[in-house]
C-alpha positions as MATLAB code, in Angstrom:
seq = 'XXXXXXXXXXXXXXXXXXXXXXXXXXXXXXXXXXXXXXXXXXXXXXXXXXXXXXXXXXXXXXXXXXXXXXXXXXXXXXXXXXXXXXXXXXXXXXXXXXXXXXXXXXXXXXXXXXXXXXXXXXXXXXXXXXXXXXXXXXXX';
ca = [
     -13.414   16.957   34.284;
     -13.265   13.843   36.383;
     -13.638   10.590   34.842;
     -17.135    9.543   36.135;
     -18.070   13.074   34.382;
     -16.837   10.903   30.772;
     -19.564   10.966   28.322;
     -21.739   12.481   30.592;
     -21.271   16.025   29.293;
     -19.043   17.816   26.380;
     -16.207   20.091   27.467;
     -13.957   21.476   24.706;
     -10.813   22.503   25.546;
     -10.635   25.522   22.935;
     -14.266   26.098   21.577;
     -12.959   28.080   18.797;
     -11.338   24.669   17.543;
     -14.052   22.844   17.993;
     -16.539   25.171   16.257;
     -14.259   24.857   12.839;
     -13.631   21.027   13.215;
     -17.709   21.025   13.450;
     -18.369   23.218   10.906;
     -16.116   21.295    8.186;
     -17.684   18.400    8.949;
     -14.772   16.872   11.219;
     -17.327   16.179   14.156;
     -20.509   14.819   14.017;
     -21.525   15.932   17.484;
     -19.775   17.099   20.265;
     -19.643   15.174   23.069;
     -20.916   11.954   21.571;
     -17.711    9.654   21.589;
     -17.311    8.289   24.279;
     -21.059    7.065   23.987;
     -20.308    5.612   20.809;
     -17.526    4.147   22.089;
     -19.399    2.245   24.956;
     -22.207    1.718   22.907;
     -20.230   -0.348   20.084;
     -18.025   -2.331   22.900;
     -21.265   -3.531   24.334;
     -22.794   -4.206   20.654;
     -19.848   -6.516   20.080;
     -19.541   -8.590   23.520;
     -16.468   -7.195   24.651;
     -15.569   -5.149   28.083;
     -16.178   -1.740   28.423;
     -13.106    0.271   27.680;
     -10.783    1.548   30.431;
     -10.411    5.407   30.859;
      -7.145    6.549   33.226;
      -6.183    9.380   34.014;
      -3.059   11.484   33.009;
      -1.945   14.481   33.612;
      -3.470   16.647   31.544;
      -5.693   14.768   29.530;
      -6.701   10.827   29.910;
      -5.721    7.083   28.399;
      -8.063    4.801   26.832;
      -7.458    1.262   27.024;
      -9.961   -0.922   24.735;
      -9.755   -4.696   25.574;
     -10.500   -7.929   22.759;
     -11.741  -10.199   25.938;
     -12.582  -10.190   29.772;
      -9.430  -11.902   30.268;
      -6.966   -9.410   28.245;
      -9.011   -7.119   30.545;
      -7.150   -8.591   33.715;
      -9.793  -10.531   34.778;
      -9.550  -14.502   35.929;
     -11.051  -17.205   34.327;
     -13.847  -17.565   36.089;
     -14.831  -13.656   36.370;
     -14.237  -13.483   32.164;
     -16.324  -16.791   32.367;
     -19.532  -15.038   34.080;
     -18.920  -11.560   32.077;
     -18.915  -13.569   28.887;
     -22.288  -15.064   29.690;
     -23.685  -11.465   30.776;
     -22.786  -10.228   27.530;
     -24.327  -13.013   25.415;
     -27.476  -12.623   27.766;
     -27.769   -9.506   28.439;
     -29.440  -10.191   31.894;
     -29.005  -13.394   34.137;
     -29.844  -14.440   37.335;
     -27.942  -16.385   39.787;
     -29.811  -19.501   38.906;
     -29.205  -19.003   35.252;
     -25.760  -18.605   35.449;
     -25.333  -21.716   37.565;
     -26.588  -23.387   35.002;
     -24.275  -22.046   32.076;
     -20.846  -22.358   34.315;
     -19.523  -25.079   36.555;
     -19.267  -22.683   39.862;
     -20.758  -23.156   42.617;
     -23.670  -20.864   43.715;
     -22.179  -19.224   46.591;
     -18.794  -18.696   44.451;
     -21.253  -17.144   41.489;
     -22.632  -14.782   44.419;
     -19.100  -13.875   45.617;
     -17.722  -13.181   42.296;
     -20.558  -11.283   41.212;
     -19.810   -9.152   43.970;
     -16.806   -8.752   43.370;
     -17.401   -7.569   39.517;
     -20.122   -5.021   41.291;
     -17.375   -3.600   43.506;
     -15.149   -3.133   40.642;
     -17.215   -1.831   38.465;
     -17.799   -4.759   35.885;
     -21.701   -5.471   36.522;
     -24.883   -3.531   37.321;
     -26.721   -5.351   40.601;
     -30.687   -4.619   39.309;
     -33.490   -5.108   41.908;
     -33.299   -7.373   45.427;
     -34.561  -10.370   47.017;
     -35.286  -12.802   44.730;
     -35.982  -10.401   42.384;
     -32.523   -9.631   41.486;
     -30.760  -10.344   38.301;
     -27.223   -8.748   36.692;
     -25.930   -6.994   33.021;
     -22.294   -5.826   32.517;
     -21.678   -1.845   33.201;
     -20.783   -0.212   30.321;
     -21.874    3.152   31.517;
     -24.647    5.731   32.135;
     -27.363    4.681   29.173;
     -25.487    2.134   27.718;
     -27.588   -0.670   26.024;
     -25.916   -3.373   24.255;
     -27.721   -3.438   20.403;
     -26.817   -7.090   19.265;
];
């Protein structure tokens, strides 16, 4: 399973396993952690966890801020605001954070490229939420 395929479908390794584990009540539902996971980041501000490869399984790496993330100042700066908003345009975050439009632009690029934020719509139209994944919706 590749990592984009994380949380988007359920893949025991030994189904016979998984079948006890679920019928004593160990597992809720199969396949749903990773989800939760995601979905309870998001719920409480904080970045989207990390998932790296090894070689036979993978790492998770769960973060308390952008910054302990690896991001700058400024980039934690303009995530922190998308997760307190939600949603933002340009012109909002200009006037939450003492950048610059055209260095709010280039950094939000920059946290599209890396995966950080969702770009929604074009034009004028557009606006920007932090990725945490396929379906993710942050609940606070």
């Amino acid at each position: 399973m590749s990592l984009e395929e994380l949380g988007s479908r359920a893949v025991p390794r030994n189904r016979l396993i998984a079948d006890i584990f679920y019928r004593m009540g160990y597992v809720e539902r199969l396949g749903s952690g990773i989800y939760r996971m995601r979905s309870a980041m998001a719920a409480e501000h904080l970045p989207a966890p990390r998932f790296l490869p090894t070689v036979n399984a993978f790492r998770v790496e769960l973060f308390s801020s952008f910054l302990t993330a690896g991001l700058s100042q400024e980039d934690a700066n303009i995530c922190d605001q998308l997760s307190i908003k939600k949603t933002a345009t340009t012109k909002q975050l200009l006037s939450e954070l003492p950048l610059s439009k055209a260095t709010i632009n280039r950094r939000l690029g920059k946290l599209a490229k890396e995966g950080w934020v969702k770009i929604h719509g074009s034009g004028r139209g557009v606006f920007y939420s932090l990725d945490y994944g396929p379906g993710i919706i942050e609940t606070k």
